[in-house]
N, C-alpha and C positions, 0 to 999 in steps of 0.2 A: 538313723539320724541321731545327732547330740539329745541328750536328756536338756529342757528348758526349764530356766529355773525363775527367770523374770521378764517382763517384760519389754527389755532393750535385748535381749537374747531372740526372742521373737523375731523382734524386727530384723535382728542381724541374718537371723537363719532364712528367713520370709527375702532378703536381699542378695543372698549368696546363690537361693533359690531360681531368683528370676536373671540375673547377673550369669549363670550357669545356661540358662535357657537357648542363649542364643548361641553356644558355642553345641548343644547338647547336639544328640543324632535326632534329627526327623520323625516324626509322629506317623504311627499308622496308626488311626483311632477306628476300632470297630465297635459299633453298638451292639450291647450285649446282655442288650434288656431284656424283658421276657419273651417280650413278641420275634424280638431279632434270635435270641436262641431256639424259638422253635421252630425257627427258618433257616438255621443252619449255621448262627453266626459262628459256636465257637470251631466247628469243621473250616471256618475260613482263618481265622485265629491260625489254628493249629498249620493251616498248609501255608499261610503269609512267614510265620515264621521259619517253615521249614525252607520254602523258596528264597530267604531272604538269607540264611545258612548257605544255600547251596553255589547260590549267584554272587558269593561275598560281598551280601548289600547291609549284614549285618551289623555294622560298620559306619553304616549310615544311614539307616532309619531303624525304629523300634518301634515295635509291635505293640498297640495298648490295648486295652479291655476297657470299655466306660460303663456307663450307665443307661438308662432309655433315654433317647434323644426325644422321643413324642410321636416321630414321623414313624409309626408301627404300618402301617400298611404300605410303606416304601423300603421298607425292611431285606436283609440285614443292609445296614449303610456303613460307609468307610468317607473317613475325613482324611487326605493324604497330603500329609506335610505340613511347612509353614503358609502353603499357598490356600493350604483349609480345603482343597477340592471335594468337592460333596460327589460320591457315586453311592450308590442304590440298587436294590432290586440285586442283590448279589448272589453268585454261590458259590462253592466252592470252585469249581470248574474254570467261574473265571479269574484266577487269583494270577496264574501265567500270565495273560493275557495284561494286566495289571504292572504284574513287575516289567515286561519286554516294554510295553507303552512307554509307562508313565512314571516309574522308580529309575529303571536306565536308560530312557531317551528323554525324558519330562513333555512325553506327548500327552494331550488330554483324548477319553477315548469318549467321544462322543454317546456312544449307545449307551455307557453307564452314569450319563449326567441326568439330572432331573429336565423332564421336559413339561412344561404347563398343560392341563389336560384341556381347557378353553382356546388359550393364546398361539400352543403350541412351540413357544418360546424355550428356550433353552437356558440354566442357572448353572451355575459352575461351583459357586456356594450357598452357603445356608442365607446367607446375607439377601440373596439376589431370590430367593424362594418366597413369595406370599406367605405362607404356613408358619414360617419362621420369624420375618419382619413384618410381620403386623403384631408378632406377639412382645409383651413388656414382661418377663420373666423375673419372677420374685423367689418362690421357694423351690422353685426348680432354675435356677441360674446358674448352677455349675453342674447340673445332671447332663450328662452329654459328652463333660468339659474336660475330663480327668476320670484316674482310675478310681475305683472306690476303695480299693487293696493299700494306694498309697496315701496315709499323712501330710507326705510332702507335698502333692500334687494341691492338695486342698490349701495345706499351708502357704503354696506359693499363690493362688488364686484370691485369701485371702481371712479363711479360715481359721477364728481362732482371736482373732480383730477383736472384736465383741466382747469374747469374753476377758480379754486382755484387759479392754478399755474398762468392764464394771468390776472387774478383782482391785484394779490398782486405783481409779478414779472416782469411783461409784460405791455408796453405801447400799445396802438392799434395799433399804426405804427410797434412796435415788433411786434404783432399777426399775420395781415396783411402779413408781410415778412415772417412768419413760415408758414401762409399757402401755400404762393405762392412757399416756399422751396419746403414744400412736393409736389406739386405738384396736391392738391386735384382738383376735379372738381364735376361737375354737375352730377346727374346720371339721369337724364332725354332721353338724348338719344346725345344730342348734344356735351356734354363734357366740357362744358365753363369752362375754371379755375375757381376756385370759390375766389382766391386770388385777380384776376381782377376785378371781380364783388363787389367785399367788397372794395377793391381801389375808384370804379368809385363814389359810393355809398359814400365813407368818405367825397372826394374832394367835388360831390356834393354842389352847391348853396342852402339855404333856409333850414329851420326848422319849424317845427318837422321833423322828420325822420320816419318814420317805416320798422320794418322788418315782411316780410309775409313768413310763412313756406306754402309753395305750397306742398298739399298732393293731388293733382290731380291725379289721376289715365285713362287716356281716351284710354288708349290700353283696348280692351278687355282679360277679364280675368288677369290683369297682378296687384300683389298684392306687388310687390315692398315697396311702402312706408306702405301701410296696416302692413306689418308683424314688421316694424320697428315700428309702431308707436302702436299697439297690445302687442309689445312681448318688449318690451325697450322705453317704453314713457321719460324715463328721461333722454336719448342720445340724443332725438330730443329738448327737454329743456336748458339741458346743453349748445348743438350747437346754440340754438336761442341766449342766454344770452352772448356765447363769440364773436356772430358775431355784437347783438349789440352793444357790449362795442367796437369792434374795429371800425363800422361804424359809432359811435355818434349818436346812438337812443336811446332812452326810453321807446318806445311802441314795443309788437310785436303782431303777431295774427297768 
């Protein structure tokens, strides 16, 4: 991608972006979170694009690698195309079966759709799944959505916004006060505003300054910052770089 150098560069790239999208080759999205790779995801990865090579469908669709989608015990899962088809419960095995269907005839194959374990009901997408639409996604809103490897993927979804808006529009003292409006906080367990913390941090005597992104994990089992920082690395980026322009640092780690 072009080096960005302001803010109408952004936008232009962020438009070229999605203006490309709709001529682009077809998505095959495979979840390739923790839970999905230890159920075989990237053995499906690897035979999707070899089948996709071999059947010259390379061409028109491409292969992606995301993030954890959430749905871990309906694992590994594949999103195919612009129709967003939701299949599941996958393995390697059935990746033929996949491209003869539903890549070169646009059949849906029924066995690998989600079926409701109460209703019995069958969902075609994420849309149409309970699990999914009942949920309001805030810090996991693009985990799922895009690769984690590309920039662009995030830049086109919309990453990057943010900090555009407080470099160019926003003083740190603005920043500062918008967080503390929202209301944000800690998700550690404690809840600290996170408006205060960036406050105590600006006022601060002495320089340099540093900002530490704490990805600690010490609950067992608890994969909180894992799946943010796995599935949307460039949300944890973006938030390093607006919290240190409002706290007056220049390093972060």
């Amino acid at each position: 991608m072009p080096r960005i150098h302001d803010a109408a560069q952004l936008v232009e790239h962020r438009t070229e972006l999605r203006n490309a999208e709709a001529s682009a080759r077809e998505r095959l999205s495979v979840c390739c979170g923790t839970g999905c790779r230890a159920k075989g995801a990237m053995e499906m990865v690897r035979e999707l694009e070899k089948s996709c090579k071999d059947r010259n469908l390379d061409d028109r669709y491409e292969v992606r690698q995301t993030g954890c989608r959430g749905f871990c015990e309906r694992g590994p899962m594949l999103s195919v195309g612009r129709r967003e088809l939701h299949y599941e419960g996958l393995e390697a095995k059935h990746v033929p079966t996949i491209v003869e269907k539903t890549l070169e005839n646009d059949e849906t194959v029924p066995r690998f759709l989600y079926r409701d374990p109460v209703t019995h009901d069958v969902a075609e997408t994420d849309a149409e799944i309970p699990f999914y639409s009942k949920q309001n996604r805030l810090v996991l809103r693009n985990s799922g959505k895009a690769d984690p490897r590309s920039i662009d993927d995030f830049i086109r979804l919309g990453t990057y916004s943010a900090l555009s808006k407080a470099l160019t529009t926003m003083s740190p003292e603005e920043v500062i006060e918008a967080v503390e409006h929202a209301g944000l906080r800690g998700r550690g367990g404690a809840g600290f505003p996170t408006g205060t913390k960036w406050r105590y941090c600006r006022e601060a005597k002495g320089s340099p300054k540093y900002l530490i992104c704490n990805a600690d994990e010490g609950d067992p089992g608890a994969f909180m910052d894992r799946s943010i920082l796995e599935g949307d690395p460039h949300a944890v980026i973006e938030g390093m770089i607006i919290g240190a322009y409002a706290i007056g640092c220049s390093e972060g780690h």
